[in-house]
N, C-alpha and C positions, 0 to 999 in steps of 0.2 A: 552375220556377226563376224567379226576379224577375228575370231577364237578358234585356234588348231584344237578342234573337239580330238585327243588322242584320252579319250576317258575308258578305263579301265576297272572293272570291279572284281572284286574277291568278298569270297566270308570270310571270316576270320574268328575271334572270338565271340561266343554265346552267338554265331550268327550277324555280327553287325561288319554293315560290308562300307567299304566310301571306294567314289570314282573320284578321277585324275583330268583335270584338266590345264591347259594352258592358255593363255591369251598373246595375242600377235607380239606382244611388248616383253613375255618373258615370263610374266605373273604368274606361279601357278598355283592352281587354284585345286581343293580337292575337300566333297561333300560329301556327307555321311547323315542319313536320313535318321532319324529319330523320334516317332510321333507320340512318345510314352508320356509327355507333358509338353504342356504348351510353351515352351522355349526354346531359345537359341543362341548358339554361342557363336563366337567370329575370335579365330584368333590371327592374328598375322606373328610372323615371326622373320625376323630382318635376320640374313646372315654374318652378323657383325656382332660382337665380342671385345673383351679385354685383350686377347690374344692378336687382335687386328691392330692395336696400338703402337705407336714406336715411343723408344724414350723419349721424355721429356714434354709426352703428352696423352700421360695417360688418364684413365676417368673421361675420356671424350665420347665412351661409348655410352656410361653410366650418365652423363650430364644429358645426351639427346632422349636418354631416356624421359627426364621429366621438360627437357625444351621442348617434347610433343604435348607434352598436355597445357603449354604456353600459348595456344591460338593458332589458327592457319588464316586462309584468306578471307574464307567466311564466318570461320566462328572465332569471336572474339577472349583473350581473356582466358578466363579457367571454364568457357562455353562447353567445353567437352565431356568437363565432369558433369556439367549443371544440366543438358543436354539428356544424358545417357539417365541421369538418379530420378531428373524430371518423367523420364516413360515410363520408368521402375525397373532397370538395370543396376547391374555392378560392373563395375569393370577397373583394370589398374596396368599397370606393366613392369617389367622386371630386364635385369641385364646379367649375363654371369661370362663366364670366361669366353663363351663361346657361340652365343647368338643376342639380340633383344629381342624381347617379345611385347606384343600388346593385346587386352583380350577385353570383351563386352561379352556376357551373359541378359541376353533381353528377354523379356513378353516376344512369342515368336512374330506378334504383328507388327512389331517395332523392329523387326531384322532390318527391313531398309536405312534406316535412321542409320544404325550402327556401321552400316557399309558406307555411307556418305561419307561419314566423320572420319573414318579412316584412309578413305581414297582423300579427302580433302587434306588430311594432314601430309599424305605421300605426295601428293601432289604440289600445295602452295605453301610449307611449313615458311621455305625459304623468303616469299614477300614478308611473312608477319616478324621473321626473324631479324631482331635488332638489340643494339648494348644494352638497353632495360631488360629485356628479357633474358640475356643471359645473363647479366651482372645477380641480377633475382634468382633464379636458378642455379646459378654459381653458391649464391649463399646458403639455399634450402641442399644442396649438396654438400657443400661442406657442416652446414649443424648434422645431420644425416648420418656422416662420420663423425663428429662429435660423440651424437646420443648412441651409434649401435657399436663404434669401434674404440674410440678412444676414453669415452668417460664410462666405461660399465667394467666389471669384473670382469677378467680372461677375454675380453672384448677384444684384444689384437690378436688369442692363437690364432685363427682361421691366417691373416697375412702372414703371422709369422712362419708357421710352418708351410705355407703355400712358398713362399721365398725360402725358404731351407731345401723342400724338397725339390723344387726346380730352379737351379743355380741363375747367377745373374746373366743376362742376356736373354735368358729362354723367356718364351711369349706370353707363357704363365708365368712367370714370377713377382709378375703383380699382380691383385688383387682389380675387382673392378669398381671398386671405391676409388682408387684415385689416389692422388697423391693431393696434401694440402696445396702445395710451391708449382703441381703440373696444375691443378686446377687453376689459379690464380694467373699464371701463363697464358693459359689458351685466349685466342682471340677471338673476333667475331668472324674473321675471315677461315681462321684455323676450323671454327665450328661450321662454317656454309660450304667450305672443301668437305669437311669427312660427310655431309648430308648430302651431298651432289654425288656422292663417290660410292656410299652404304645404302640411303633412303630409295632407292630405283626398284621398279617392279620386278626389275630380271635379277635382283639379289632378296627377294621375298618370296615367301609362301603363304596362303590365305586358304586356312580351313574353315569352314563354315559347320555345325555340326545340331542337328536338332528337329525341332519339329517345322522342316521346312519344306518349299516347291523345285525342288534342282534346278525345272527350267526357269523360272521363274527369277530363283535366286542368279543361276547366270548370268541373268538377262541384264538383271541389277549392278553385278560387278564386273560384266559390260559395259555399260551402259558410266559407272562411275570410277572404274580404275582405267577401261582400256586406252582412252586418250594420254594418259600419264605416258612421257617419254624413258625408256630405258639410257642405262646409262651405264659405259665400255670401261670405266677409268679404274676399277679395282683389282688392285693385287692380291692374289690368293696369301693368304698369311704365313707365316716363318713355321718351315717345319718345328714341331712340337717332340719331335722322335728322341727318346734317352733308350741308354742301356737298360737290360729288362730289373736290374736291381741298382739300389743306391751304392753296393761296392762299399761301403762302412759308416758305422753310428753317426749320425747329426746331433749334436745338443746344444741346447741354449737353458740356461736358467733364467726367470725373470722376478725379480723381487719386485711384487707390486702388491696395494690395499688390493686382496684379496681374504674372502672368507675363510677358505681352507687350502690348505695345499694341493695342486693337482698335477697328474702326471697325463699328458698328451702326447700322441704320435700321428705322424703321417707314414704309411706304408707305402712302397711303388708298387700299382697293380696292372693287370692287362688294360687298354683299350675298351671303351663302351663300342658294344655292337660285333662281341666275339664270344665264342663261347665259353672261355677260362676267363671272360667277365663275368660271367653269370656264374660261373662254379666258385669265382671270387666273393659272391652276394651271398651265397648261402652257407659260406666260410664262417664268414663275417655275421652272420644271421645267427648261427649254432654259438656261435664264440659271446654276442654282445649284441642281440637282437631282443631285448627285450627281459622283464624278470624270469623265463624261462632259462636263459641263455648260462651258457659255460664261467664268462668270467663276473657275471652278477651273484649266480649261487655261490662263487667262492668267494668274491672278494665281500658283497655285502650281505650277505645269509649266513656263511659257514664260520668266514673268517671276521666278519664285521669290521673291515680296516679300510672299506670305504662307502660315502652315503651311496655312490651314484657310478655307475661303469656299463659303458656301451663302446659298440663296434659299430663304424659305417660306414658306407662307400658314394663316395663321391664320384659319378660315371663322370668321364668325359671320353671327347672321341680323337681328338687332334695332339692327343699326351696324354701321357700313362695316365690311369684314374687311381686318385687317393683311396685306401683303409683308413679311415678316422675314428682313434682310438681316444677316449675319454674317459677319467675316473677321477673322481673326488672324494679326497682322502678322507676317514674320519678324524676327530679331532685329537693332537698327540700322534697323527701316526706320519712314519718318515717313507720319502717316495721311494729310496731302496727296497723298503721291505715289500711296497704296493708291485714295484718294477720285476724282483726275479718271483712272484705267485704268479702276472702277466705272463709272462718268459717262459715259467714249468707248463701252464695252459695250455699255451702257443703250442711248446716241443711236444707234449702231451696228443694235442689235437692232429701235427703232423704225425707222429710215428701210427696211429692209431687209426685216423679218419673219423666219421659222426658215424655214432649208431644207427643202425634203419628206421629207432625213434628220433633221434636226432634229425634226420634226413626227412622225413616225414612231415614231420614238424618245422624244419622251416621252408621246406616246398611249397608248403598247407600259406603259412604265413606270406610270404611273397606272390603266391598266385591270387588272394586274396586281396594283396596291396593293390596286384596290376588291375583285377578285377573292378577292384572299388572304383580306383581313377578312369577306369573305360567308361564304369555304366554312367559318370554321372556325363552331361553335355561338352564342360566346358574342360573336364580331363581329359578326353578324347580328342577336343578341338587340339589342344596343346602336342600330346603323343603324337599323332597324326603331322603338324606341321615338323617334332622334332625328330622324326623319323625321314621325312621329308628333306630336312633341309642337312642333316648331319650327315644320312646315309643313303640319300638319293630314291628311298623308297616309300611313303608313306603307308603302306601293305605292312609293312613291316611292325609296325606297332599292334595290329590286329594278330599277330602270330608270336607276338613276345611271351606270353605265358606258355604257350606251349614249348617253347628254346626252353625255359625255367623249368619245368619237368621233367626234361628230356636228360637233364645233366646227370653221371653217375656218381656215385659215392667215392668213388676215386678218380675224378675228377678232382671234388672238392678236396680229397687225399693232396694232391700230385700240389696244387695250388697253392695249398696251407704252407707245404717243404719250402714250397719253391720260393716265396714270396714272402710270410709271414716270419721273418727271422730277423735278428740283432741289428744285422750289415745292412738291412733293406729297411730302416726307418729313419726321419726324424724327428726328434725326442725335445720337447718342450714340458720343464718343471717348472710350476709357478710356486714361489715361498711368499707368503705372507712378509709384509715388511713386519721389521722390529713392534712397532706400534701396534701393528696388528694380533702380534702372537702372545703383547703383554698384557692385552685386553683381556683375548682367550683367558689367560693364566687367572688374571683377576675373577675372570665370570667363572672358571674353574673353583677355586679357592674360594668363593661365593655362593657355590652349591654344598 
């Protein structure tokens, strides 16, 4: 076989170990045995992003996302869905700032099937690629942003505050939705460049993960990827690197038909893949992780001035990773009053740090998140390729809850100071338009 066998194994959590390989073309590849039920997952993950975009044409990552499930040379059509549902799989894919991915969960007797259809799409997307298919595609993207961005309640913070928090020019500061005027831009030529350029074996990874035969399975993605030609033409992406805070308050207010008034932020945090990322997670855990959490007891249990209020964090690795703050105000109450109980919490929580119940408790919480996503097939396949491809180790996902316990309480101390303040956010209030507040009033005066 033309495979540089350089396979490698570790245990890791609960004991579950995967080796490492490569094929002569760049693919690598990396299998994690699992024989607890009869399936198998396959995830690929292409290293290509919103972040890899240049003005004036973005959403090209997001669009190849669903031109894959458009047909390749031998399967026609939407054959890939009908293919995979036909043997009794699931499968979908997804895009976000900083990789695509594509995944098939099979019957583990059906793993070959699933490895065809993805070598076949890496391989001949580009003959079945023509103006039908993308102008089709073009459209099922732009309704897409329609239904999740533009026609729902609070449906634009995520862009807006994404573009607040990382100024214009920077690689984040769009969303990987697209732009309606970049999509409608792009060419057929614009789309067979960025797939000649991103779609090559030497800028993917392929975990396989389940109740499978290593050799066997090799043999297969051998046998079906290793002809695929690599491909030299990609630029690594525009640094992502800001100052370690935002330096002063962001705001925007937006009067839109919304239910209630809500008060959003985005914080600037460390880097995914450090460890004052992790002491950032259980920050954010203690603060707004749940109805246990710091600012739920006060804002909707003690103080009842809003329905709904969480903390979260958006890891990434090529640019600072967001705190995503969310609360939804009760009815009659103004986002000043909701803003400095936020602000006393926040100061509260640095001067102080999480109690050893605090700490406990969201250790307990988060080792349990990572735990869930390992045991099942097709979370493991994903970890595994995104450890892989962001930070050069796929090992590394099998030792991620032990980093999460390892963190100290001051730690998460040192973190809250540093980061969780005024000057380090941006701040998006949404107000009910006029119409909306006169409704409230009348359904008020009607009770």
């Amino acid at each position: 076989m033309p495979m540089g066998h350089t396979a490698t194994e570790q245990a890791g959590s609960g004991g579950l170990t995967a080796t490492e390989h490569r094929l002569a073309n760049g693919l690598r590849v990396v299998l994690s045995e699992d024989h607890l039920t009869p399936v198998a997952a396959v995830c690929l993950w292409y290293d290509v992003g919103s972040r890899h975009e240049v003005k004036g044409r973005t959403g090209l990552a997001h669009l190849f996302e669903h031109l894959m499930f458009q047909g390749s040379a031998q399967v026609k059509g939407n054959g890939h869905f009908e293919l995979v549902q036909g043997a009794g799989g699931s499968l979908n894919g997804t895009t976000s700032f900083e990789r695509t991915n594509y995944f098939e969960t099979m019957p583990a007797h059906e793993l070959e099937l699933a490895l065809w259809l993805e070598a076949d799409r890496m391989g001949s997307l580009l003959t079945a690629l023509d103006d039908e298919s993308l102008e089709n595609q073009r459209d099922v993207v732009k309704n897409e942003r329609r239904q999740r961005y533009d026609n729902v309640p609070y449906g634009t913070a995520f862009e807006k505050l994404t573009a607040m928090a990382y100024p214009e020019g920077h690689p984040y500061h769009h969303t990987p939705i697209g732009s309606m005027a970049d999509l409608d831009a792009a060419s057929l030529e614009d789309a067979r460049a960025f797939f000649r350029t991103y779609y090559a074996p030497n800028n993917a990874v392929l975990s396989v993960v389940g109740d499978i035969d290593p050799e066997e399975t090799l043999a297969w993605i051998d046998k079906y990827f290793g002809s695929i030609p690599m491909h030299d033409g990609k630029q690594p992406p525009r640094s992502g690197e800001l100052p370690e805070t935002i330096g002063a308050q962001l705001r925007e207010i937006v009067e839109e038909e919304v239910p209630s008034r809500a008060l959003m932020a985005a914080y600037r945090l460390p880097h995914d893949g450090t460890r004052e990322v992790d002491a950032a997670d259980l920050a954010l855990t203690v603060l707004g992780g749940g109805e246990s959490s710091r600012l739920y007891n006060r804002l909707v249990r003690r103080d009842r001035t809003a329905v709904a209020a969480g903390f979260g964090l958006l890891r990434l690795a090529g640019a600072p990773s967001l705190g995503w703050l969310d609360v939804k105000t009760s009815g009659g109450v103004e986002v000043p009053d909701i803003e400095s109980a936020v602000d006393e919490e926040l100061a509260r929580f640095a001067a102080e740090g999480p109690t050893p119940e605090e700490m406990e408790r969201a250790q307990a919480q988060l080792e349990r998140e990572w735990l869930d996503r390992l045991a099942t097939v097709s979370g493991r396949a994903d970890e595994l390729c995104r450890y892989a491809v962001l930070f050069g180790d796929p090992q590394l996902a099998l030792s991620a809850v032990q980093r999460v316990l390892e963190i100290t309480p001051q730690e998460v101390q040192a973190v809250a100071q540093a980061r969780l303040r005024p000057d380090n956010r941006a701040v998006l209030v949404y107000e009910p338009t006029a119409a909306d507040e006169t409704a409230d009033n009348d359904e008020e005066a009607a009770q």
